[in-house]
BAMIGU-863242 format. One record per residue: z negated, y negated, x of N, C-alpha, C, O in turn; residue in one letter. Coordinates in steps of 0.001 Angstrom, whole numbers, padded with zeros to 6 digits, always signed. Example, Ala and Ser with C-alpha at 12.3 -4.5 7.8 and 13.67 -1.06 7.14 Angstrom:
// residues 2
-007800+005690+013190-007800+004500+012300-007800+003300+013200-008465+003319+014236A;-007080+002250+012850-007140+001060+013670-007870-000030+012900-008039-001138+013409S;
//
This chain:
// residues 230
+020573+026627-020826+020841+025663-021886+021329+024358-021276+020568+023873-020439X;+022764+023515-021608+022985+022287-021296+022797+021649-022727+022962+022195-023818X;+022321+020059-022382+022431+019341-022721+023700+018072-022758+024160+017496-021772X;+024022+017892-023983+024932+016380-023811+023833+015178-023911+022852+015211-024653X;+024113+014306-023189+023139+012597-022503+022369+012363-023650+021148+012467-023535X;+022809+012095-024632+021849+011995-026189+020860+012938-025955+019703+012703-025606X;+021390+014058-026172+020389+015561-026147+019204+015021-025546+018193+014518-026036X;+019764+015364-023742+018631+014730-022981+018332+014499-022738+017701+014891-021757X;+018291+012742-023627+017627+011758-023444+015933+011928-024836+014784+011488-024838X;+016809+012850-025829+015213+012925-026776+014469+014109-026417+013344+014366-026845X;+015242+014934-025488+014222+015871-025266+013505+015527-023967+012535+016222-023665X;+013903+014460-023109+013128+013954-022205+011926+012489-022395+011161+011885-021643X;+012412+012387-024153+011952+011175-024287+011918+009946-023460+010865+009360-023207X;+013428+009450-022917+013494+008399-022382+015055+007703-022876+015730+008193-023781X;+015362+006757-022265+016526+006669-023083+017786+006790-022640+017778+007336-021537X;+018729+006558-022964+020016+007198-022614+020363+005824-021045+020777+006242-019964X;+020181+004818-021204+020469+003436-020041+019459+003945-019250+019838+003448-018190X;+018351+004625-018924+017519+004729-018246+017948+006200-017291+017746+006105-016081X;+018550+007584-017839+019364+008307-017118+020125+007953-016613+020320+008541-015549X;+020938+006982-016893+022067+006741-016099+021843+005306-015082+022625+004868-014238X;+020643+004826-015447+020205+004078-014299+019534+004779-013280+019808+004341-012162X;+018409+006125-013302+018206+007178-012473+019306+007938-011668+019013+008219-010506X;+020454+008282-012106+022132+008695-011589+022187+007262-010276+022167+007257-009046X;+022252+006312-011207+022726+005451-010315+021856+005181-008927+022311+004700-007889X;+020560+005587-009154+019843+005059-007886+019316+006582-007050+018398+006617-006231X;+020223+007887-007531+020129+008951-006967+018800+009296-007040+018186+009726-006063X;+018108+009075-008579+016686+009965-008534+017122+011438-009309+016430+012455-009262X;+018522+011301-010080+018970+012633-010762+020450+012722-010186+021183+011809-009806X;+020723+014426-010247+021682+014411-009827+022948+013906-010751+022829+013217-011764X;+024405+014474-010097+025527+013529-011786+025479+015374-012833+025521+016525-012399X;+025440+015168-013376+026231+016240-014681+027437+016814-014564+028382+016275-013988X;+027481+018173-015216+028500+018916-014935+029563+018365-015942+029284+017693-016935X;+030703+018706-015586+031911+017706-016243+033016+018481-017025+033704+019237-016339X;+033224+018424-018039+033921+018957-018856+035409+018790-019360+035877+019268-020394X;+036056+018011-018417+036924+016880-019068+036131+015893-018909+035508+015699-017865X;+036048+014937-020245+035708+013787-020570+033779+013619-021013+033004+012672-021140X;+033670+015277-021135+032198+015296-021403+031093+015848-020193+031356+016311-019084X;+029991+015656-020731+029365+015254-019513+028266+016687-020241+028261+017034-021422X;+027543+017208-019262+027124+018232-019354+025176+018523-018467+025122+018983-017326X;+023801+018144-019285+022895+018557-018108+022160+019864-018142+021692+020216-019225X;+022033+020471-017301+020901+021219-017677+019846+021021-017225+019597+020112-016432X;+018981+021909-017689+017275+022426-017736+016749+021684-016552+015656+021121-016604X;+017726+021665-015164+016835+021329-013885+017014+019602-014254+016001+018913-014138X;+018070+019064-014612+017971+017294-014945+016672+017086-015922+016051+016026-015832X;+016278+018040-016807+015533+017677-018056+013959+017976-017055+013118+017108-016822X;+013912+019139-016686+012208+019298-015106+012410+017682-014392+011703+016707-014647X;+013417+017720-013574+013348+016452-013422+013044+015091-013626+012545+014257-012870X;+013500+015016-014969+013215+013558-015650+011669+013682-016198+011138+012602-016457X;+010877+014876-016409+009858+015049-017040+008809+014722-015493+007926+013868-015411X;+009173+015519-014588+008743+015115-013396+008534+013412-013146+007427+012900-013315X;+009661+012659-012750+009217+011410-012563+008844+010838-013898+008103+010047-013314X;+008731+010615-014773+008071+010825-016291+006107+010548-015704+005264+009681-015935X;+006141+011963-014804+004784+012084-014806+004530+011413-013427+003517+010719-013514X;+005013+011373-012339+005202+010423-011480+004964+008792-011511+004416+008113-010643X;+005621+008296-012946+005402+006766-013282+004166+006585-013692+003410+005648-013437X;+003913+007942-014631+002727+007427-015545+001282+007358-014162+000538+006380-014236X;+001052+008235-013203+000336+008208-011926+000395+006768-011168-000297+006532-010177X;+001517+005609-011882+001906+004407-011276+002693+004173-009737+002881+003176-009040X;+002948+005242-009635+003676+005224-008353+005315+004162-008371+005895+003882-009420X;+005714+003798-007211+007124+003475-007773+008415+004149-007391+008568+004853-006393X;+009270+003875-008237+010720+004695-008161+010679+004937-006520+010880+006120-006242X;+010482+004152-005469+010663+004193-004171+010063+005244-003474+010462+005916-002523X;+008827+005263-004252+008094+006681-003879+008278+007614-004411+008337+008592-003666X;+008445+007850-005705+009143+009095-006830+010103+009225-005891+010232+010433-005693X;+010960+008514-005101+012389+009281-004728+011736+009969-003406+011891+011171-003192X;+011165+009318-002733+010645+010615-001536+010235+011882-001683+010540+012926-001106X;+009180+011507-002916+008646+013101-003713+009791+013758-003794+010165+014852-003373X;+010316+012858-004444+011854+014535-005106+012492+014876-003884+013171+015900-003793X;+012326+014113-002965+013586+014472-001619+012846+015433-000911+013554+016187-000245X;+011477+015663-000843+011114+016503-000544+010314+015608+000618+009508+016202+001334X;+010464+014654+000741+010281+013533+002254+008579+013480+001940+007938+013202+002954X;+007593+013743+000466+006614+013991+000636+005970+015175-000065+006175+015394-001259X;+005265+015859+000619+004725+017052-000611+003858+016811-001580+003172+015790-001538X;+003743+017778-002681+003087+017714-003567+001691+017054-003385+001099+016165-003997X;+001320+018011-002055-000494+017926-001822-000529+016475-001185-001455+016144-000445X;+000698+015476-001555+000766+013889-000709+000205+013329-002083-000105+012151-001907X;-000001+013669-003175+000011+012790-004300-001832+011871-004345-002091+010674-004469X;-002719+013017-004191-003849+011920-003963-004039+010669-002851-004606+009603-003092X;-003533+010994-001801-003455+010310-000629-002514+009090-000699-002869+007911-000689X;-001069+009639-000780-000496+007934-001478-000759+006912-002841-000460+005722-002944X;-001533+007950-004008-002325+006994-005168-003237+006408-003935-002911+005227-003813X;-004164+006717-003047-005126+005902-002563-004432+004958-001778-004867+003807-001820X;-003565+005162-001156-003043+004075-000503-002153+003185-001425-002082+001956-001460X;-001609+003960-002033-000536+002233-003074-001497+002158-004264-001315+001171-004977X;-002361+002887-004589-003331+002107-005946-004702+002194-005331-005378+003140-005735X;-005014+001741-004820-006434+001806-004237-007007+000820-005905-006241+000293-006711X;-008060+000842-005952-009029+000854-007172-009134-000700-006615-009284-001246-005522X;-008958-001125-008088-008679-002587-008389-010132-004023-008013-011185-003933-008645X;-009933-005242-006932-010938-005651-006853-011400-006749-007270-010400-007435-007482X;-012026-007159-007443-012234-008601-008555-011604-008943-007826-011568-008520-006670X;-010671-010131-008471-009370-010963-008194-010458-012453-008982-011329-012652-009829X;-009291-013441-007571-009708-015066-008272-008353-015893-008429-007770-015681-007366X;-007885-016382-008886-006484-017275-009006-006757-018474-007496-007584-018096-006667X;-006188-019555-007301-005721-019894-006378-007138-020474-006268-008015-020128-005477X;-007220-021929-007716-007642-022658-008106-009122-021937-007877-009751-022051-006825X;-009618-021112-009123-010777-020042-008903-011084-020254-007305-011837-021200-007072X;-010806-019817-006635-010857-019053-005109-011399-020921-004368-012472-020888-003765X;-010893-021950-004418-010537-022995-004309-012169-023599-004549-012936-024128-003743X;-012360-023222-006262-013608-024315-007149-014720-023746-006156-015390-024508-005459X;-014890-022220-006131-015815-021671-005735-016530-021586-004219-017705-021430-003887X;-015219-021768-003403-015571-021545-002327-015224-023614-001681-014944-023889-000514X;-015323-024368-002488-015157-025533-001853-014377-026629-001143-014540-027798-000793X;-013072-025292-001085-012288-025737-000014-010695-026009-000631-010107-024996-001010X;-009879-027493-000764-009368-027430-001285-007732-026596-001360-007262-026209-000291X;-007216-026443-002208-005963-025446-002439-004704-026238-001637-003665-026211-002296X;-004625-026756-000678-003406-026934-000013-004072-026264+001234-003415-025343+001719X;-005068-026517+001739-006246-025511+002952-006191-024123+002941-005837-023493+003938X;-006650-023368+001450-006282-022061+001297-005019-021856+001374-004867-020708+001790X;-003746-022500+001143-002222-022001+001473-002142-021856+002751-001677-020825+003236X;-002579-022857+003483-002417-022795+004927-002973-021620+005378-002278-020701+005812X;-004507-021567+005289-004519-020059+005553-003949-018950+005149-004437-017967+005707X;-003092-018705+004384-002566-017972+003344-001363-017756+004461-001023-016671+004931X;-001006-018581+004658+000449-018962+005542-000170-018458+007407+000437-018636+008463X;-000862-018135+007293-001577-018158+008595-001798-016440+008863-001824-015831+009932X;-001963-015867+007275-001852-014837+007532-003523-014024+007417-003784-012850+007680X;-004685-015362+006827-005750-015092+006842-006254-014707+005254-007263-014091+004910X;-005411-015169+004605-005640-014812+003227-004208-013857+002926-003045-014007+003301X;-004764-012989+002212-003398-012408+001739-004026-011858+000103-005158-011381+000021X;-003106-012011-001147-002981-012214-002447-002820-010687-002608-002387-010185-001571X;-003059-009717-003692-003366-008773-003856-001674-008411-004471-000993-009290-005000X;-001238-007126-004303+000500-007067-004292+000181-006733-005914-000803-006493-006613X;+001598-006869-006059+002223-006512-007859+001590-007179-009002+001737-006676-010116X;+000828-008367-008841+000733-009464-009951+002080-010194-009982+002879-010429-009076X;+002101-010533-011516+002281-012063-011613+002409-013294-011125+003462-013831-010780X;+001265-013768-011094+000693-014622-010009-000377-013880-009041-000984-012817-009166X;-000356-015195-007689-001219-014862-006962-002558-014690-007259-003218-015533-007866X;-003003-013592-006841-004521-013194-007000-005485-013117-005294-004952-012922-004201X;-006557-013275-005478-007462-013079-004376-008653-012530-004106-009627-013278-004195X;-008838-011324-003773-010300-010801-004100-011393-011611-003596-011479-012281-002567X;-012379-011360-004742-013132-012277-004208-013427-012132-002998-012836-012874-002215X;-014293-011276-002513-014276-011141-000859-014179-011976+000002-014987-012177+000908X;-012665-012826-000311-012489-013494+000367-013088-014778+001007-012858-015260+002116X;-014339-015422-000483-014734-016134-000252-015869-015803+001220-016288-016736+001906X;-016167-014585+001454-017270-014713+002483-016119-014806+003906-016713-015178+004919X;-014736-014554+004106-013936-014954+004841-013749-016252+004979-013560-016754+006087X;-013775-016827+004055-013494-018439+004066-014876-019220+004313-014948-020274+004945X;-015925-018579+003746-017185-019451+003891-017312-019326+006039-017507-020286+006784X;-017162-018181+006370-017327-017895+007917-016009-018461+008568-016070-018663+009781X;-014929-018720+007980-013874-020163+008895-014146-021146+008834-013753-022032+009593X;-015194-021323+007549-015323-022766+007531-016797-023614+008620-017006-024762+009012X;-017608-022138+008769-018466-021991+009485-018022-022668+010986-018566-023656+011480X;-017180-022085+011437-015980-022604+012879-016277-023790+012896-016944-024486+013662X;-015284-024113+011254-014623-025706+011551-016044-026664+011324-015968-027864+011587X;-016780-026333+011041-018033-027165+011064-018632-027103+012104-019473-027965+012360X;-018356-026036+013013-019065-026009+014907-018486-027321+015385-019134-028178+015986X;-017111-027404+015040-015946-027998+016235-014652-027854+016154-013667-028512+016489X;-014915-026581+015498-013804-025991+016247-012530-026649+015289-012347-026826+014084X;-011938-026846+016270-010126-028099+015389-009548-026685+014124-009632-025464+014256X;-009183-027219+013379-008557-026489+012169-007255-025803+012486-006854-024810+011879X;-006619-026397+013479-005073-026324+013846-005370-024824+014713-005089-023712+014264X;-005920-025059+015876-006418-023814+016794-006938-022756+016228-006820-021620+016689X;-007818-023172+014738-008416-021863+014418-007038-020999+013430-006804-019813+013202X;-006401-022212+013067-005060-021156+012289-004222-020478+013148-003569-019463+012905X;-004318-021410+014653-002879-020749+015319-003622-019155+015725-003047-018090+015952X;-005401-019530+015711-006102-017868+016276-006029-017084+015453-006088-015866+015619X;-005853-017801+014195-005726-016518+013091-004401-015811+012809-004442-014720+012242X;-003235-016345+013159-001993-016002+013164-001717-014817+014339-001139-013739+014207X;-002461-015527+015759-002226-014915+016409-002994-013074+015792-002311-012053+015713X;-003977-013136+015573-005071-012138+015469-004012-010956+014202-003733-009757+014213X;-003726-012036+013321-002925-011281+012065-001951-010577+012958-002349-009417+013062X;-000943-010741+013592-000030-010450+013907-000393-008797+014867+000283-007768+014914X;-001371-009048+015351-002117-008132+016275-002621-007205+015611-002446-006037+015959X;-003164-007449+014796-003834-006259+013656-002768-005876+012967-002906-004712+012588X;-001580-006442+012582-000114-005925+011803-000201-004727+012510-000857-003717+012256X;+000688-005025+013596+000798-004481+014860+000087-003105+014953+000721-002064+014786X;-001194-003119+015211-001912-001967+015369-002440-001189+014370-002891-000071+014617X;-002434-001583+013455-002256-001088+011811-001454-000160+011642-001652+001005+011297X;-000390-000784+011934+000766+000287+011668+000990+001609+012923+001516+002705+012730X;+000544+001204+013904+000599+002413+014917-000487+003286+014198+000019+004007+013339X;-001663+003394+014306-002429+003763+013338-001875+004862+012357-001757+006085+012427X;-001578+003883+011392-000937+004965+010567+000371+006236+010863+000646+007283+010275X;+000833+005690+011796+001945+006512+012831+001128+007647+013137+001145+008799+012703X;+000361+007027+014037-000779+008528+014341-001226+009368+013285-001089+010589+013213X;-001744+008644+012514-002079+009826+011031-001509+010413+010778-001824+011595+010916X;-000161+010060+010182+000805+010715+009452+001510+011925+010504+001858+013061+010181X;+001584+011322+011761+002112+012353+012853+000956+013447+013349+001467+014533+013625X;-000288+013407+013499-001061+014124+013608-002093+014682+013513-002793+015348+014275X;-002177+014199+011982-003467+014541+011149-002529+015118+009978-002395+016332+009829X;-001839+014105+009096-001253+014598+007859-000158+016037+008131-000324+017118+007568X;+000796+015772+008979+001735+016810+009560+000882+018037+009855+001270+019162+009537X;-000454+017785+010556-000996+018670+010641-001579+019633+009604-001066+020752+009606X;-002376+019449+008882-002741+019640+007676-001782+020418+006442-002185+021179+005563X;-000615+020024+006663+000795+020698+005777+001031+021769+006694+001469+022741+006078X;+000939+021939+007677+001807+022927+008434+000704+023811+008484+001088+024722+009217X;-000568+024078+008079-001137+024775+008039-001761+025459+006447-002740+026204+006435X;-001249+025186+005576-000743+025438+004398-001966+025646+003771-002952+024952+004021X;-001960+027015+002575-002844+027170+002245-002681+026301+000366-001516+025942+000190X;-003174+026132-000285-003698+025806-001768-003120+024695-001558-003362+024287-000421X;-002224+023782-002369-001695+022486-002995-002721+021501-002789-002785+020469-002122X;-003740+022304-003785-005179+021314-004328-005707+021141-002827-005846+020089-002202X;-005951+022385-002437-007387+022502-001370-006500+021259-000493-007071+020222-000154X;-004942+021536-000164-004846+020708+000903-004880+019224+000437-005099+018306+001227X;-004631+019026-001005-004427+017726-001386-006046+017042-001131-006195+015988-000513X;-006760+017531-001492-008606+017462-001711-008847+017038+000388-009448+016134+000968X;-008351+017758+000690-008357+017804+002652-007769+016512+002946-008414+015648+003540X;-006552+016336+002551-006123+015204+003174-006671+013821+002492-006742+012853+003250X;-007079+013634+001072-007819+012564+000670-008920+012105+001375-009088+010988+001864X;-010080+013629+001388-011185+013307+002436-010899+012930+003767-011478+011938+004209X;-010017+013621+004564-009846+013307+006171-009280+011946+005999-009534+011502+007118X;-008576+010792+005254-007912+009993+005475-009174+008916+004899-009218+007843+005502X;-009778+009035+004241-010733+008087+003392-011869+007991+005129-011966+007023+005884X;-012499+009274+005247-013381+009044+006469-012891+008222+007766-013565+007425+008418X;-011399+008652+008007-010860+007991+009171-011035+006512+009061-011331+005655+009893X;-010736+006464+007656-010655+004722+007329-011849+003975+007493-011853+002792+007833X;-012937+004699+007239-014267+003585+007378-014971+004227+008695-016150+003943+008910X;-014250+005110+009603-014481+005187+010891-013501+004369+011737-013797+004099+012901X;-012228+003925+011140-011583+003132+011966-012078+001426+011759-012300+000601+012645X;-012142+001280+010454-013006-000494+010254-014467-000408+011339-014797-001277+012146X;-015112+000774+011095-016061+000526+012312-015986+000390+013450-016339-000676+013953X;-015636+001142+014004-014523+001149+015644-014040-000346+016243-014297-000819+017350X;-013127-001030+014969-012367-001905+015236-013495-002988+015451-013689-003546+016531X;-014432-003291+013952-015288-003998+014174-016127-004144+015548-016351-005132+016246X;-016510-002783+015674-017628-002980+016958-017280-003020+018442-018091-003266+019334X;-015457-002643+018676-014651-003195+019514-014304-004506+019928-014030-004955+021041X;-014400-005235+018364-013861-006692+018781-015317-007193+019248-015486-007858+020270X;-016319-006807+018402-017205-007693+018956-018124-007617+020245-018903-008475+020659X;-017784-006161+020862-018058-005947+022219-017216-007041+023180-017691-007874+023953X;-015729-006742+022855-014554-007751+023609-014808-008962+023600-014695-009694+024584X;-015197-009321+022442-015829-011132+022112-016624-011618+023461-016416-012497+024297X;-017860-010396+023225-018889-010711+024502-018443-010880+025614-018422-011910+026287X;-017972-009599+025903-017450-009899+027656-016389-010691+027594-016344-011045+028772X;-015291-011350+026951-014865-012701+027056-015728-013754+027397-015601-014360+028461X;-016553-014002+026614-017567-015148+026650-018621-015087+028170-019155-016044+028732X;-018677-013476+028587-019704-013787+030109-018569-013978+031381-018730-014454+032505X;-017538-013490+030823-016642-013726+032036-015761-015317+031949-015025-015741+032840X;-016018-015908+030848-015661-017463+030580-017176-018002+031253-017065-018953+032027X;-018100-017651+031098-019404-018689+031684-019139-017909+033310-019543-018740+034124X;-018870-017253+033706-018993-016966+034744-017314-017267+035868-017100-017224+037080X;-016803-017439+035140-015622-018069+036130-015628-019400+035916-014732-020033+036476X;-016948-020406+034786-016902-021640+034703-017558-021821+035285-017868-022988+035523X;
//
């Protein structure tokens, strides 16, 4: 069965500017051509019903297009909802974040700018989990030791940049030899989708531990080998 663009746009329930904005950004293929008329079938209409169900999961077009390219599998769908929608955390506005934690809002930009605060993605406006305030109450902890404000931003920039950095190797490794792994050994959609949620969720609060109890081993022996070459 083909469809003409009207057709299947009501049997896809979307609208006719919205297919041909999908054409344009290569999430559908073009239509068979008749002359002057334009022609889809059955696989454009799976398609559009597909990312259809793709949006409604909140994913974005950027990721819908990997799905369809094949660039992620099916059994990827719990694992990237956890990573691009991770479950929503109390949020504070600038001001909020500011009243509560004491410290005034040209201070929080700076840290913000420093790379120590970062605003929760796809609002409106900027948002800040709360959380943050026990981050800010323990910098402010510093700057009440001594420690100059300027040095503790340039340490926090430096530190951000470092954790960017190794963050992303990180995930290199996963994806290269945990996730790859896991697909190539096949088996059930679900079972593997259910596998890779669990193996990636555990890694994660085995890697915050790791990291944590790394830095603060490193902290130490900084500090005996600073009293001891002083």
């Amino acid at each position: 069965m083909e469809y003409r663009i009207e057709q299947l746009a009501r049997s896809a329930g979307v609208a006719v500017d919205t297919i041909r904005f999908y054409q344009g950004k290569g999430l559908l293929e073009a239509p068979r051509r008749e002359g002057r008329v334009t022609w889809y079938a059955e696989s454009h209409l799976d398609r559009l019903r597909r990312i259809k169900e793709l949006q409604q999961q909140g994913f974005t077009l950027t990721v819908i297009q990997r799905f369809l390219s094949g660039e992620l599998e099916a059994s990827d769908e719990a694992l990237v909802a956890a990573v691009t929608r991770p479950a929503a955390p109390q949020t504070l506005t600038l001001s909020e974040l500011a009243q509560r934690s004491g410290v005034a809002e040209p201070l929080l930009m700076s840290l913000q700018q420093a790379g120590l605060l970062v605003p929760v993605e796809g609002r409106d406006e900027p948002l800040y989990p709360a959380d943050d305030l026990d981050a800010i109450a323990a910098g402010m902890k510093l700057i009440a030791a001594g420690v100059p404000l300027g040095a503790l931003l340039e340490l926090g920039k430096d530190y951000a940049s470092a954790v960017d950095r190794t963050a992303r190797q990180a995930v290199d490794l996963f994806d290269r030899h945990v996730r790859e792994r896991i697909q190539s050994e096949g088996g059930a959609t679900e079972a593997a989708e259910r596998r890779l949620l669990e193996t990636f969720n555990d890694l994660l609060e085995a890697s915050g531990t790791l990291v944590r109890h790394h830095f603060q081993r490193t902290l130490l022996r900084a500090a005996r080998e600073h009293i001891e070459n002083r």
